[in-house]
PDB file of N, CA, C and O in Angstrom:
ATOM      1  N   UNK A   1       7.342 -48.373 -51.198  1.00  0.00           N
ATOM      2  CA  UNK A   1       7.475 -49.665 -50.576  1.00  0.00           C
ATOM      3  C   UNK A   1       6.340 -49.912 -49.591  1.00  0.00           C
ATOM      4  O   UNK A   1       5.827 -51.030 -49.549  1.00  0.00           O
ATOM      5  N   UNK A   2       5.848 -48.761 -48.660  1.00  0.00           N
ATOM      6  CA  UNK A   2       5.056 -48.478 -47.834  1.00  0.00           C
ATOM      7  C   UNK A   2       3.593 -49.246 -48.270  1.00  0.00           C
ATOM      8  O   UNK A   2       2.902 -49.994 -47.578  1.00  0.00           O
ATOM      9  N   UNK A   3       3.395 -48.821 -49.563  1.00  0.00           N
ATOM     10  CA  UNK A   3       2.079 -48.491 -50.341  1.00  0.00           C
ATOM     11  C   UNK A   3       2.075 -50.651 -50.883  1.00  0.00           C
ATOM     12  O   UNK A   3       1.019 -51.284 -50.876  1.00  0.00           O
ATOM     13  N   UNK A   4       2.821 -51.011 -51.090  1.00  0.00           N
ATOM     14  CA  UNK A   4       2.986 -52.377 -51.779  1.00  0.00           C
ATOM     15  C   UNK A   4       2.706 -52.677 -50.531  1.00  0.00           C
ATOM     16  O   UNK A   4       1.482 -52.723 -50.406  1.00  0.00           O
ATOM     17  N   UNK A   5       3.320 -52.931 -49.432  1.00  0.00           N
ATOM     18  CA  UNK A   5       3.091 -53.602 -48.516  1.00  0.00           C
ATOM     19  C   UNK A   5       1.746 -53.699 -47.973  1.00  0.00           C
ATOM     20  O   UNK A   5       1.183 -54.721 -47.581  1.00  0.00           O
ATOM     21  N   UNK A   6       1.426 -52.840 -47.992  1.00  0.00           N
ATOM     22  CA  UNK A   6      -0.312 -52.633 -47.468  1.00  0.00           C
ATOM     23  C   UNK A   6      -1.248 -52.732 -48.760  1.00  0.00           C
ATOM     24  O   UNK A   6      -2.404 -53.109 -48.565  1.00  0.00           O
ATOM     25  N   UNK A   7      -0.991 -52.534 -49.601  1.00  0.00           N
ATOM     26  CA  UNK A   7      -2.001 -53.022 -51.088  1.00  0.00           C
ATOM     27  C   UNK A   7      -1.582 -54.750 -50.711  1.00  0.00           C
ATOM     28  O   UNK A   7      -2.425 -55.532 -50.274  1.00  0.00           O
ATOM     29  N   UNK A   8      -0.724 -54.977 -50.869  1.00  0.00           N
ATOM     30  CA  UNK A   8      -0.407 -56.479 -50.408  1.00  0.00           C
ATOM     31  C   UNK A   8      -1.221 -57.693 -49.766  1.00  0.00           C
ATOM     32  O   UNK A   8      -1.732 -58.701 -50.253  1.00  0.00           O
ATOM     33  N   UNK A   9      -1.095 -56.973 -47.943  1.00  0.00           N
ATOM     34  CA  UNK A   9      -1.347 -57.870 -46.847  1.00  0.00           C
ATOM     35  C   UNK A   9      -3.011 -57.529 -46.460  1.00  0.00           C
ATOM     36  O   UNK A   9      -3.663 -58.144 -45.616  1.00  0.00           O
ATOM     37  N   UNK A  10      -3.476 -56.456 -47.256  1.00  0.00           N
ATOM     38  CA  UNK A  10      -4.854 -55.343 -46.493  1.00  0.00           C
ATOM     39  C   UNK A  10      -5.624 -55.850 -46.978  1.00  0.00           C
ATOM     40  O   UNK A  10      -5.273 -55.637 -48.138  1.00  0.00           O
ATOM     41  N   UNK A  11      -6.892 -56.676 -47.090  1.00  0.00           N
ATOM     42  CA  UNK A  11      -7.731 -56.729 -47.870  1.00  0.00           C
ATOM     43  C   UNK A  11      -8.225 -55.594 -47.880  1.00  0.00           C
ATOM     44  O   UNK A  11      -7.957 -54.819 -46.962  1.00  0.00           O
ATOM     45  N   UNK A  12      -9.157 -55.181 -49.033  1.00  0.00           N
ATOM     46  CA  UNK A  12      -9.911 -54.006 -49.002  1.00  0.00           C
ATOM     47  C   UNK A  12     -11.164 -53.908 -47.912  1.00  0.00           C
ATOM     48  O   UNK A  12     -11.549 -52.929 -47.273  1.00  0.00           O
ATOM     49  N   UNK A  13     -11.784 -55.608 -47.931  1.00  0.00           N
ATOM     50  CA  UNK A  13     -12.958 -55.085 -46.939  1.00  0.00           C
ATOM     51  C   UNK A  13     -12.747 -55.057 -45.527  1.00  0.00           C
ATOM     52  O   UNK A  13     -13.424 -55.579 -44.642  1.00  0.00           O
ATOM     53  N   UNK A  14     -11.229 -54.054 -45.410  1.00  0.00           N
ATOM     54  CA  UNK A  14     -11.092 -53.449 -44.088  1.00  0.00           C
ATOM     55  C   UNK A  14     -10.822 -52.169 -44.230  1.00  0.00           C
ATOM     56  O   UNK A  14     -10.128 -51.598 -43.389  1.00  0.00           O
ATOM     57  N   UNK A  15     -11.453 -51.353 -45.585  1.00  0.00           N
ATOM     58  CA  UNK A  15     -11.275 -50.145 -45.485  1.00  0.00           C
ATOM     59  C   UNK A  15     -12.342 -49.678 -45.365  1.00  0.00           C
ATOM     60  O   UNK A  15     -13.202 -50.430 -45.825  1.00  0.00           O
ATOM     61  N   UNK A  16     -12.928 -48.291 -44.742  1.00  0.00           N
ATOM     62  CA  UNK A  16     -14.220 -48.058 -43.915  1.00  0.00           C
ATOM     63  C   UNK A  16     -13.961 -46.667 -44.426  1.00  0.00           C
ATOM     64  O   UNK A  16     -12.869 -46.254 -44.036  1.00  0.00           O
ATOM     65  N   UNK A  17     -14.779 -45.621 -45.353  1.00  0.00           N
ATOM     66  CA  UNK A  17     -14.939 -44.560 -45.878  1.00  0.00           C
ATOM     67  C   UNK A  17     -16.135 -43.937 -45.227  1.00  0.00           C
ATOM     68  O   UNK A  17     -17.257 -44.274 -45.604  1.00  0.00           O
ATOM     69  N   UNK A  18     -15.953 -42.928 -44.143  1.00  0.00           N
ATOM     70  CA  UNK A  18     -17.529 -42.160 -43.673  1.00  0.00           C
ATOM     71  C   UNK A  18     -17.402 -40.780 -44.079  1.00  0.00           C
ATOM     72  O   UNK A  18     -16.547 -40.393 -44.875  1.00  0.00           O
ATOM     73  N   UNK A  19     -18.600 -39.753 -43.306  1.00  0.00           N
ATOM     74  CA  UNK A  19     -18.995 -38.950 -44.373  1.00  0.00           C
ATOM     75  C   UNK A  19     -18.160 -37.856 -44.228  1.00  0.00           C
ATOM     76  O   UNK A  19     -18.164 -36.918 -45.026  1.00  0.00           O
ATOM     77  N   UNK A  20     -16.989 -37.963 -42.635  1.00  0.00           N
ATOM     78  CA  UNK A  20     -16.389 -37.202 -42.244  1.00  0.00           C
ATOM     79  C   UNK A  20     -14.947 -37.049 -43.355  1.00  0.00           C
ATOM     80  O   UNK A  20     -13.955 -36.334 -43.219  1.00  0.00           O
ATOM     81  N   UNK A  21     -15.245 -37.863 -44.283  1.00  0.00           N
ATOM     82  CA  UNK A  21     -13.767 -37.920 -44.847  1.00  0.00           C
ATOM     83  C   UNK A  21     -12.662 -38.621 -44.327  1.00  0.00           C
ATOM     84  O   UNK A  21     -11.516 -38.429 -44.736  1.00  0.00           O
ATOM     85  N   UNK A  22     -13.102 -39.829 -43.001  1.00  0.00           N
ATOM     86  CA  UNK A  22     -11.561 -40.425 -42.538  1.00  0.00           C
ATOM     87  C   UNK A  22     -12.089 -41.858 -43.358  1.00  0.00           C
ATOM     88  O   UNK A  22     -13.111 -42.173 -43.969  1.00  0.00           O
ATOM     89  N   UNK A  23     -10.785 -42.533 -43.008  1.00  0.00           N
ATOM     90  CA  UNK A  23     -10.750 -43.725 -43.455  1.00  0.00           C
ATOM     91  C   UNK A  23     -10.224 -44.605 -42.343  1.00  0.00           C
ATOM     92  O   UNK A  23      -9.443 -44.171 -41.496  1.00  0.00           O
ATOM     93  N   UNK A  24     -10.634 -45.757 -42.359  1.00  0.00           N
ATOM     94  CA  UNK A  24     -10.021 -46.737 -41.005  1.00  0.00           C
ATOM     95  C   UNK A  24      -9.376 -48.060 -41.893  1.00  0.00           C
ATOM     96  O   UNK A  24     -10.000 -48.589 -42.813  1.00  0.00           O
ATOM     97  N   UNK A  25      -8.466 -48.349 -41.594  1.00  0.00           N
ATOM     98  CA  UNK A  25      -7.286 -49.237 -42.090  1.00  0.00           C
ATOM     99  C   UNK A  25      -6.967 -50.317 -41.320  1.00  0.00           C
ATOM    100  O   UNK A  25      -6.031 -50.259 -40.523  1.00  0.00           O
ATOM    101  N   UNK A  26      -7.680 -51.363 -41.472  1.00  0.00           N
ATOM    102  CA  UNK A  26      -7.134 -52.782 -41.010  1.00  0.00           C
ATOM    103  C   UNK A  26      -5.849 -52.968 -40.883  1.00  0.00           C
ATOM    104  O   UNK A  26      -5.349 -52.373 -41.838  1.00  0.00           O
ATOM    105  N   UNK A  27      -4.791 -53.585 -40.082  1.00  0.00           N
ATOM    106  CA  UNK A  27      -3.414 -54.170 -40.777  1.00  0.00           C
ATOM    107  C   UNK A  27      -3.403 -55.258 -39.492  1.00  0.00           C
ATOM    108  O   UNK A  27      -3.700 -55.139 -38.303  1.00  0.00           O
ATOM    109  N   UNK A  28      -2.854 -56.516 -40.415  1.00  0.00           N
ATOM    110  CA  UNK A  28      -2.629 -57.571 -39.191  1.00  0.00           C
ATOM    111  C   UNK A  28      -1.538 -57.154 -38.407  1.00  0.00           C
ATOM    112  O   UNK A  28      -0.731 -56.359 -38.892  1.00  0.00           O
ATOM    113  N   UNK A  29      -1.374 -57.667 -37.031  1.00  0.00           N
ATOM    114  CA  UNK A  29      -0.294 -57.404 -36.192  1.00  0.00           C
ATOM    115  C   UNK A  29       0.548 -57.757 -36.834  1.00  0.00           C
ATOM    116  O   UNK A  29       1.438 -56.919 -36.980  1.00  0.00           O
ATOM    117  N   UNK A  30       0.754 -59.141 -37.562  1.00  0.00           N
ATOM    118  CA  UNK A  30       2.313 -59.586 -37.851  1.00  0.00           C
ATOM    119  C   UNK A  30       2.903 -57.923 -39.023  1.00  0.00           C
ATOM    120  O   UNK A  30       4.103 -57.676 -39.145  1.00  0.00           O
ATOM    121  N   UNK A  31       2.151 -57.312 -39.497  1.00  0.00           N
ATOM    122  CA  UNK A  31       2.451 -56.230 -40.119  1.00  0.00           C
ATOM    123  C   UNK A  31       2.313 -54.589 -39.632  1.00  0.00           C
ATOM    124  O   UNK A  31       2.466 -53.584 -40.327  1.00  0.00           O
ATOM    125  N   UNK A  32       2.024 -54.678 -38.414  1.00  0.00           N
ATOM    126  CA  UNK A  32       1.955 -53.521 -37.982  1.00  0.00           C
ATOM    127  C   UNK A  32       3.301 -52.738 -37.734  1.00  0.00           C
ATOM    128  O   UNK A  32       3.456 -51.567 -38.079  1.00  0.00           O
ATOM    129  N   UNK A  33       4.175 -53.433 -37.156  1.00  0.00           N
ATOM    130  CA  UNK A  33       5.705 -53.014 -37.246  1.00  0.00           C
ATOM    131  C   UNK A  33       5.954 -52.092 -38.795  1.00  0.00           C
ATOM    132  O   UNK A  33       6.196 -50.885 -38.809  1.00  0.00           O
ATOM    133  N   UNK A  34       5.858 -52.782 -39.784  1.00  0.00           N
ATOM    134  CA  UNK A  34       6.661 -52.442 -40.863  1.00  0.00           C
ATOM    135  C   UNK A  34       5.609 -51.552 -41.510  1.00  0.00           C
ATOM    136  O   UNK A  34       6.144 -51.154 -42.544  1.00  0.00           O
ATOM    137  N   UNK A  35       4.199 -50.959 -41.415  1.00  0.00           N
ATOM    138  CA  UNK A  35       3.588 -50.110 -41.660  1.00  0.00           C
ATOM    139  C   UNK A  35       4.274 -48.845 -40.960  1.00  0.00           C
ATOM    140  O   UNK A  35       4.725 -47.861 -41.546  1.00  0.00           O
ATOM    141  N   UNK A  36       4.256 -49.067 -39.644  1.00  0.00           N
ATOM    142  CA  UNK A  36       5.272 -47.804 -38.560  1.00  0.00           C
ATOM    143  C   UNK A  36       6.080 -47.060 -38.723  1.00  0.00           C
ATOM    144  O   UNK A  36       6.098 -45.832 -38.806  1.00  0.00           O
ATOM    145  N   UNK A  37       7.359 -48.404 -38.817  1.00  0.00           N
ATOM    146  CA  UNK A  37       8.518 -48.399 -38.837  1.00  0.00           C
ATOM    147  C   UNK A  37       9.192 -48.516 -37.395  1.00  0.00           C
ATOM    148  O   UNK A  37       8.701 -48.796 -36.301  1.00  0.00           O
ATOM    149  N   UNK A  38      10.270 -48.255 -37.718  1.00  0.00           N
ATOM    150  CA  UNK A  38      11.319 -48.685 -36.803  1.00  0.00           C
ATOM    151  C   UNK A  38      11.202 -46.709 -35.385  1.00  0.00           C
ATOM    152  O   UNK A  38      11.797 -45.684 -35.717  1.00  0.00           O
ATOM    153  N   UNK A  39      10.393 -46.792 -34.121  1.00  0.00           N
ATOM    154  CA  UNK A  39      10.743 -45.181 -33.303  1.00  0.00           C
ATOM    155  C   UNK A  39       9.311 -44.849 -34.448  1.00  0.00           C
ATOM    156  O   UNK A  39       8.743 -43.815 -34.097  1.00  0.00           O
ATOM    157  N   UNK A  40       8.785 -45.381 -35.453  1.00  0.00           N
ATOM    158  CA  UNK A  40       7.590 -44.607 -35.941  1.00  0.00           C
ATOM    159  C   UNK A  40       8.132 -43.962 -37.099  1.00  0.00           C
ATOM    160  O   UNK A  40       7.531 -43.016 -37.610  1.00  0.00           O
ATOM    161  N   UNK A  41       9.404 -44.466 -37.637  1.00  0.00           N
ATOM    162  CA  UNK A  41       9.601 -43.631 -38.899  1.00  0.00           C
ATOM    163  C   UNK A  41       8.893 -43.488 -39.862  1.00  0.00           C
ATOM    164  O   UNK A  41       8.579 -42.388 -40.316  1.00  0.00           O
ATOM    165  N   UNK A  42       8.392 -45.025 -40.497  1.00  0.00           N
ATOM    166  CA  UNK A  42       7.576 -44.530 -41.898  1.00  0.00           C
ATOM    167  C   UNK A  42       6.184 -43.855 -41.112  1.00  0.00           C
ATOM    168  O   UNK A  42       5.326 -43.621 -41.963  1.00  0.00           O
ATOM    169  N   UNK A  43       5.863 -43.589 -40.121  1.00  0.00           N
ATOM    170  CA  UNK A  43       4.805 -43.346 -39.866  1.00  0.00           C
ATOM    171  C   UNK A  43       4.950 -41.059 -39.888  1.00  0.00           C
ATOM    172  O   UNK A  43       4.106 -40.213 -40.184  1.00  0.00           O
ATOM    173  N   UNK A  44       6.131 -40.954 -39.513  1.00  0.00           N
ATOM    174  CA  UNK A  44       6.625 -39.319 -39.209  1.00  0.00           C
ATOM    175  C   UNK A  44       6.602 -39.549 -40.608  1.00  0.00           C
ATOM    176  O   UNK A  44       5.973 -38.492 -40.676  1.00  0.00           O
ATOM    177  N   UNK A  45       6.688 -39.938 -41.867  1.00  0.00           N
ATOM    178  CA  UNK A  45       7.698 -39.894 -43.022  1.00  0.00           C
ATOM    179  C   UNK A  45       6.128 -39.615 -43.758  1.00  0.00           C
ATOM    180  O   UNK A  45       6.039 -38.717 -44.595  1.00  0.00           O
ATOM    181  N   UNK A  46       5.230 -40.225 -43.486  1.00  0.00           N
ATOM    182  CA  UNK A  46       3.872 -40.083 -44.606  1.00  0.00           C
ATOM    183  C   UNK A  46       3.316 -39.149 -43.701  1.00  0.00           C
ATOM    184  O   UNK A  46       3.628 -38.402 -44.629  1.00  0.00           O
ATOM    185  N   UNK A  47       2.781 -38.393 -42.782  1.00  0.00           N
ATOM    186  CA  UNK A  47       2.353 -37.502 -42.367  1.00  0.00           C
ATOM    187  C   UNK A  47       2.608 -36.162 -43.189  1.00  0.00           C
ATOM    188  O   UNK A  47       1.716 -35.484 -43.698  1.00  0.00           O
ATOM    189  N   UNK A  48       4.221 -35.845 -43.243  1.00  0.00           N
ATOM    190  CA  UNK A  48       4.193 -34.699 -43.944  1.00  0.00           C
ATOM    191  C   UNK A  48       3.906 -34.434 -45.633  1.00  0.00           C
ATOM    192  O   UNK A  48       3.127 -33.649 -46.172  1.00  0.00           O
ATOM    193  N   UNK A  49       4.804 -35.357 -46.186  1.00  0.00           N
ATOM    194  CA  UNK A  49       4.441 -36.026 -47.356  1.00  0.00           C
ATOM    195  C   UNK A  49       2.948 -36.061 -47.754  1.00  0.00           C
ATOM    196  O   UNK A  49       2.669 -35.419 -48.767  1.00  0.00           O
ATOM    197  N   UNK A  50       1.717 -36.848 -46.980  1.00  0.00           N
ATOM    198  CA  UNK A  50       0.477 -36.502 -47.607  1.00  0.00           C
ATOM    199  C   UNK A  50      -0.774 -35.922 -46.653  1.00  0.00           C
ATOM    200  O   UNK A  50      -1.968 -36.220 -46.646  1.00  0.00           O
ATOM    201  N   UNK A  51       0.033 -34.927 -45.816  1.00  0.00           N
ATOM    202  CA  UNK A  51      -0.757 -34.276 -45.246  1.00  0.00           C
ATOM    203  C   UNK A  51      -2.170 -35.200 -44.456  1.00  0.00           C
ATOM    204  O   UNK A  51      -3.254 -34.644 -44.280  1.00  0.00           O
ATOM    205  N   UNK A  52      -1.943 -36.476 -44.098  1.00  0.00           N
ATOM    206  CA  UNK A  52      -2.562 -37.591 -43.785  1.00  0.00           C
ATOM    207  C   UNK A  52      -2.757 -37.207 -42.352  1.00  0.00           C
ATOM    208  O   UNK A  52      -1.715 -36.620 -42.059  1.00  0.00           O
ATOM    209  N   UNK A  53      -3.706 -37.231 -41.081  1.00  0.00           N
ATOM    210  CA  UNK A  53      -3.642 -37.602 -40.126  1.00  0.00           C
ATOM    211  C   UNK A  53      -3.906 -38.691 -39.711  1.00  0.00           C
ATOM    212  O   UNK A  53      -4.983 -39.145 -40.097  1.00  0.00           O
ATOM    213  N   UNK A  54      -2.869 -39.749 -38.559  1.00  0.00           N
ATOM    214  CA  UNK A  54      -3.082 -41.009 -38.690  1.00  0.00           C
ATOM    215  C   UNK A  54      -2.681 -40.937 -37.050  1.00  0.00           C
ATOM    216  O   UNK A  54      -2.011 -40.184 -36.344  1.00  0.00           O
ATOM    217  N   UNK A  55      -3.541 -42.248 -36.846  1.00  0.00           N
ATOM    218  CA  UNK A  55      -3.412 -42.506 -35.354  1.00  0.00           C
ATOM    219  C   UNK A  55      -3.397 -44.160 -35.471  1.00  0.00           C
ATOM    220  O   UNK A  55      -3.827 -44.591 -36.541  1.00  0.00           O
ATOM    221  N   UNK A  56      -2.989 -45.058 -34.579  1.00  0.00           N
ATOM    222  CA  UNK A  56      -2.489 -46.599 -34.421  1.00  0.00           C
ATOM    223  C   UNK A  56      -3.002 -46.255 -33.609  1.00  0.00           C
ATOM    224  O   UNK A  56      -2.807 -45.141 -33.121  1.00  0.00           O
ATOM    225  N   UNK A  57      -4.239 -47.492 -32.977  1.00  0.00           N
ATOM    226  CA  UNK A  57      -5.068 -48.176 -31.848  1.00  0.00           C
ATOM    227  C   UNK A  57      -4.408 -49.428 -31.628  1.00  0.00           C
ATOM    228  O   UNK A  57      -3.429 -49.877 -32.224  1.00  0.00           O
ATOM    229  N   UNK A  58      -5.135 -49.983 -30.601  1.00  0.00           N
ATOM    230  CA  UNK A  58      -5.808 -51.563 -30.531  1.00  0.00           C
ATOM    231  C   UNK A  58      -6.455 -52.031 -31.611  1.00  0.00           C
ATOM    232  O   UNK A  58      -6.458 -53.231 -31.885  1.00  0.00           O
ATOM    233  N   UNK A  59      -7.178 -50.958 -32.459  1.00  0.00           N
ATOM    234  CA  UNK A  59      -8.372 -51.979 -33.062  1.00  0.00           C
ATOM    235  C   UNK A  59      -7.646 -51.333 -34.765  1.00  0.00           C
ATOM    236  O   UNK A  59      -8.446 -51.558 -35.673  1.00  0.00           O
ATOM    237  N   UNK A  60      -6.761 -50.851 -35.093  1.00  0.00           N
ATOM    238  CA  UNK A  60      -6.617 -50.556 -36.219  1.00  0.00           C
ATOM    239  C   UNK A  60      -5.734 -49.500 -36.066  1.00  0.00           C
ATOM    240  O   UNK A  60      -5.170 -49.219 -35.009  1.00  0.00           O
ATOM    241  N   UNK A  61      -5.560 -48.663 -37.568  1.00  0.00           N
ATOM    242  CA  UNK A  61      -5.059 -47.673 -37.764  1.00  0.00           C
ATOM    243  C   UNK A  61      -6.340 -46.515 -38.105  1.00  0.00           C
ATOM    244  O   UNK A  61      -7.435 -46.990 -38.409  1.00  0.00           O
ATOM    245  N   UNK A  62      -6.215 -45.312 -38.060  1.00  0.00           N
ATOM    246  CA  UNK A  62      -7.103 -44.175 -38.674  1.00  0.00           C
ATOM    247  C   UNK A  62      -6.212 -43.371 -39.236  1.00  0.00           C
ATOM    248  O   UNK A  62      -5.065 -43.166 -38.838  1.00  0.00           O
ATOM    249  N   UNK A  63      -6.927 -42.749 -40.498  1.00  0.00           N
ATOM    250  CA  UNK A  63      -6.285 -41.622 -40.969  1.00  0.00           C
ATOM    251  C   UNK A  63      -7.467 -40.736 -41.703  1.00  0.00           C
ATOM    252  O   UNK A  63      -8.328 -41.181 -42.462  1.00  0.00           O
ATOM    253  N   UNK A  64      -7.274 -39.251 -41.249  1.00  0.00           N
ATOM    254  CA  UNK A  64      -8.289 -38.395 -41.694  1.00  0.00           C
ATOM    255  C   UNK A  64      -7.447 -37.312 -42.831  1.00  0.00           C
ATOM    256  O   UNK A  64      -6.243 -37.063 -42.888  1.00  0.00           O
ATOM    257  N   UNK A  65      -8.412 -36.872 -43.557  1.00  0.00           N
ATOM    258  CA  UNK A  65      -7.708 -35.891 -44.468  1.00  0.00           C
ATOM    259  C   UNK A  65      -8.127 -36.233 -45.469  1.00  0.00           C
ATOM    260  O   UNK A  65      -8.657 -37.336 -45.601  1.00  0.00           O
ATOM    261  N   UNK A  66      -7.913 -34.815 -47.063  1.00  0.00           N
ATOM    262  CA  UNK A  66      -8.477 -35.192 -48.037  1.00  0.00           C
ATOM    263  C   UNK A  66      -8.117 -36.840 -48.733  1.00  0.00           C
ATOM    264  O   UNK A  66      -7.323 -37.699 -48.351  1.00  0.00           O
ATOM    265  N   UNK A  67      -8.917 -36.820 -49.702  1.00  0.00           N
ATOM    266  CA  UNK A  67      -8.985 -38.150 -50.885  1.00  0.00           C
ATOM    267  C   UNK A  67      -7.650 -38.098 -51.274  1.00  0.00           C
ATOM    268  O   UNK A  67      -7.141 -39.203 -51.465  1.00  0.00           O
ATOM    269  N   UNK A  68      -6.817 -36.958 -51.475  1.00  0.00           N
ATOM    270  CA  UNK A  68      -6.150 -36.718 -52.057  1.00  0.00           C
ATOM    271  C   UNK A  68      -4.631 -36.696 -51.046  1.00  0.00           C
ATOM    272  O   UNK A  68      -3.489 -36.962 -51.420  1.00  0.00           O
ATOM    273  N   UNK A  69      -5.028 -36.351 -49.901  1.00  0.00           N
ATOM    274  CA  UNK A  69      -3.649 -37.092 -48.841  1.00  0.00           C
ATOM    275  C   UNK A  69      -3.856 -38.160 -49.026  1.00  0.00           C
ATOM    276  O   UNK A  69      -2.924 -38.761 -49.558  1.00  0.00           O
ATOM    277  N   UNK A  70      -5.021 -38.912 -48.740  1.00  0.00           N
ATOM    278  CA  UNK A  70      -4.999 -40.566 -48.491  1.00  0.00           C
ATOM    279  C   UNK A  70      -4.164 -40.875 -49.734  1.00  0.00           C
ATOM    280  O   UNK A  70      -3.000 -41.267 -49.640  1.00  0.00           O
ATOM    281  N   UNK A  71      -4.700 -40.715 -50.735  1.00  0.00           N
ATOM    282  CA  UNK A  71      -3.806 -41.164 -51.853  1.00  0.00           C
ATOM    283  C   UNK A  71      -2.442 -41.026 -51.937  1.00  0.00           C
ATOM    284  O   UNK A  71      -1.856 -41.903 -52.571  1.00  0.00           O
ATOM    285  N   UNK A  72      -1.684 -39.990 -51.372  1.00  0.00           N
ATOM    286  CA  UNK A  72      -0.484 -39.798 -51.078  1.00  0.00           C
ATOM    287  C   UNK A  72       0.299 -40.854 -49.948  1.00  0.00           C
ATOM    288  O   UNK A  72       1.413 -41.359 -50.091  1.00  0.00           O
ATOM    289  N   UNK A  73      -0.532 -41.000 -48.921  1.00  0.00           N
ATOM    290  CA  UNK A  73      -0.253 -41.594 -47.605  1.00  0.00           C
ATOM    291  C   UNK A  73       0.238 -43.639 -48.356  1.00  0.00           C
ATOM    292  O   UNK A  73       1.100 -44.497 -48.165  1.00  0.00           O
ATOM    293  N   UNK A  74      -0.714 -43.481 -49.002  1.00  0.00           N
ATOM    294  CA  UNK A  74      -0.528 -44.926 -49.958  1.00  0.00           C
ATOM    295  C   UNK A  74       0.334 -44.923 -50.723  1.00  0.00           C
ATOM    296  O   UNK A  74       0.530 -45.907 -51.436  1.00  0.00           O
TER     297      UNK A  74
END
């Protein structure tokens, strides 16, 4: 559900691939809630699941880790 929602609302040219292997993830505010979740659930819930590290800013989301978490994390 996670993964629809953000293929959805994300355009792609807010995804940012460097050489470190992270990725930076646009999401509008009106959608930042339901990327989270409710205390940060879906956010505890894809961490372990795809071995993703992810942090929520001001200016976005980040998540570092292989090609192959990211793909999971989605």
């Amino acid at each position: 559900m996670l993964s629809s929602i953000i293929k959805e609302h994300v355009a792609s040219d807010v995804f940012q691939e460097d050489s470190t292997n992270s990725v930076t993830i646009g999401v509008a505010d009106e959608y930042i809630g339901l990327v989270v979740g409710r205390g940060g659930r879906n956010i505890m819930e894809i961490i372990p699941n795809s071995g993703a590290r992810i942090k929520i800013s001001d200016r976005g989301g980040f998540m570092s880790g292989t090609n192959e978490g990211h793909g999971k994390a989605f």
